[in-house]
C-alpha positions as CSV (number, residue, x, y, z in Angstrom):
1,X,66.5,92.1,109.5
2,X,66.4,95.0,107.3
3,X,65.1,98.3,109.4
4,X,64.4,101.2,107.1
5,X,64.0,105.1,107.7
6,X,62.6,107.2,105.3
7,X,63.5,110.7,107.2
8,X,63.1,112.6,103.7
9,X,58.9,112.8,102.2
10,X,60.4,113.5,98.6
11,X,61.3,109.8,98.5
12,X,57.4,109.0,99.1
13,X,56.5,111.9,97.3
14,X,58.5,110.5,94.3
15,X,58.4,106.8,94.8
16,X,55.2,105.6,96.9
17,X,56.9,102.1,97.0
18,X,60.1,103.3,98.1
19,X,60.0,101.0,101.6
20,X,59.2,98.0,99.3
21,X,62.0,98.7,96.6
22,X,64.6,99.4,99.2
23,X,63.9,96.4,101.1
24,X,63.9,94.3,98.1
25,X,67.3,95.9,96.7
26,X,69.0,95.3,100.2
27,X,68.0,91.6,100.2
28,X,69.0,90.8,97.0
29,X,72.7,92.1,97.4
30,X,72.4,89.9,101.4
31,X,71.3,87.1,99.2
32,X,74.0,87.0,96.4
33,X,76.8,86.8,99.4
34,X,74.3,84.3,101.2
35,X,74.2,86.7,104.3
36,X,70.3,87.2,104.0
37,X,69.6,86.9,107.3
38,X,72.2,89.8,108.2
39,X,70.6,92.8,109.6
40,X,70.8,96.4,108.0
41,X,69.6,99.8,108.0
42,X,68.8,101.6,105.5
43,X,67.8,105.8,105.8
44,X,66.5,107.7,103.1
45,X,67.0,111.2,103.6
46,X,67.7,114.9,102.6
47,X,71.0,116.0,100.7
48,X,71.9,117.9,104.1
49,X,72.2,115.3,106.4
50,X,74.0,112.9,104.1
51,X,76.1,116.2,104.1
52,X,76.7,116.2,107.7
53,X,77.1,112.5,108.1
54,X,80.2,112.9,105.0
55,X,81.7,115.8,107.2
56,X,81.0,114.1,110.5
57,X,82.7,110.7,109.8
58,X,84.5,111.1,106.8
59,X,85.9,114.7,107.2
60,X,84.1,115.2,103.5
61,X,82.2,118.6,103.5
62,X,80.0,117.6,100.4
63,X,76.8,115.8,99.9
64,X,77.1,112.6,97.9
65,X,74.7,109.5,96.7
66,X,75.4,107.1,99.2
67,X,77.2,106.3,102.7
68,X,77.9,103.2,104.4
69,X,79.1,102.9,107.6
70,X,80.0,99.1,108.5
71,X,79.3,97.9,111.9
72,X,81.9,96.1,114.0
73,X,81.6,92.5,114.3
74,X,78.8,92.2,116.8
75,X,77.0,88.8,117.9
76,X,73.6,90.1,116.6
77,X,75.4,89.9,112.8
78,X,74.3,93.4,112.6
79,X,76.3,94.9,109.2
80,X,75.8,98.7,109.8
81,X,74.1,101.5,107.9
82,X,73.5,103.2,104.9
83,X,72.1,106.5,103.8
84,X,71.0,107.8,100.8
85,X,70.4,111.7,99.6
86,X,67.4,112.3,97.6
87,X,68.1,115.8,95.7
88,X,71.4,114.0,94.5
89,X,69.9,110.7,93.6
90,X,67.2,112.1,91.5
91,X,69.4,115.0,90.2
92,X,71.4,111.7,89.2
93,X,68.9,109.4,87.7
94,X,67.6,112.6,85.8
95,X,70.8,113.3,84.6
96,X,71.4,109.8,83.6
97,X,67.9,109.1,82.0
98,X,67.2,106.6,84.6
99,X,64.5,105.8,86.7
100,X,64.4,107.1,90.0
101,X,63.4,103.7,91.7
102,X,66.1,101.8,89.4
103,X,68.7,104.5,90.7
104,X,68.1,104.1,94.1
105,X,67.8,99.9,94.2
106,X,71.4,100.3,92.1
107,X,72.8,102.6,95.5
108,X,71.0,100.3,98.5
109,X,73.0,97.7,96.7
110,X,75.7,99.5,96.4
111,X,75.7,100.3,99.9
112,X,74.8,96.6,101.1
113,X,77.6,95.5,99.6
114,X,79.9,98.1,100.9
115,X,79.2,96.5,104.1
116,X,79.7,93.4,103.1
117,X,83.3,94.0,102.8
118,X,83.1,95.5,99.0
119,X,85.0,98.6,97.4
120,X,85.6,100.5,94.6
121,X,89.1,101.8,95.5
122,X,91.4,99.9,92.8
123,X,90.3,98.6,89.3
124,X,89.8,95.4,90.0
125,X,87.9,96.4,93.3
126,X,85.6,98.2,91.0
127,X,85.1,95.5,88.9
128,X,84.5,93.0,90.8
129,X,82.0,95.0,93.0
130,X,80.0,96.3,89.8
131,X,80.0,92.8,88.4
132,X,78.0,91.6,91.5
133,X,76.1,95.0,91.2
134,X,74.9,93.9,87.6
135,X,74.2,90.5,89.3
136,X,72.0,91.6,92.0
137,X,70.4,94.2,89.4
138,X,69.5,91.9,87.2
139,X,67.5,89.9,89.6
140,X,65.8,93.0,90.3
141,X,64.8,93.3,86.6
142,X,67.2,96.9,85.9
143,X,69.5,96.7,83.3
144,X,73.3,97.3,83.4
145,X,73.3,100.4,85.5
146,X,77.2,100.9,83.7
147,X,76.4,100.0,80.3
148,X,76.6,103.6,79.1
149,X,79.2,104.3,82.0
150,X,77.1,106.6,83.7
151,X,77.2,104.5,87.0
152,X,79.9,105.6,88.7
153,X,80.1,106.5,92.6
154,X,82.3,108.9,94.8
């Protein structure tokens, strides 16, 4: 089950489809770990409350991309959450000459597989998380979201 919250109208406003893309971005990175039938939530929301959550949980006072919060094992096989801040993702993909809706299926995934037990923390971490990334992407039809090393998260 993937359960999605779009708290924040700029992500209709900018991508209609934005349900359908998300949905499709979190699948694909269950899929490539074979934990598609996994549940998730994913919230699209404002710069502020992906804010609060950063201060709240991980004593960052700053808005960022992307959170994830892992869930504790749990019999319903429920991962945890992720949220996404619109003004920073689009002030992102702007600044990267990247499509909004490419942008934001690169950080679901990137999120997904954070809860999947992924991280970024040591080199090798890093690469072996963006390599699946590029994977799952791919599928997805979006090209190399690091080629010109412009992909990189907090």
């Amino acid at each position: 089950m993937i359960d999605i919250e779009i708290e924040d109208p700029a992500w209709l406003a900018a991508l209609p489809d934005a349900e359908s893309l998300a949905r499709a971005a979190a699948k694909a990175a269950l899929m490539s770990e074979g934990a598609d039938s996994e549940g998730v939530s994913l919230l699209l929301t404002d710069d502020g409350t992906v804010r609060e959550l950063n201060a709240r949980f991980r004593r960052k006072d700053a808005t960022t991309n992307v959170l994830a919060f892992p869930a504790p094992p749990n019999p319903e096989r429920f991962l945890g959450d992720v949220a996404l801040a619109y003004g920073v993702c689009a002030r992102e993909a702007r600044q990267q000459h990247k499509r909004l809706s490419h942008h934001m299926q690169h950080l679901v995934a990137h999120g997904v597989l954070h809860l999947l037990g992924y991280d970024h923390m040591s080199d090798a971490e890093a690469e072996a998380m963006e390599g699946l990334e590029r994977v799952v992407l791919a599928g997805l039809g979006i090209a190399d979201p690091y080629a010109a090393g412009e992909g990189d998260h907090d």
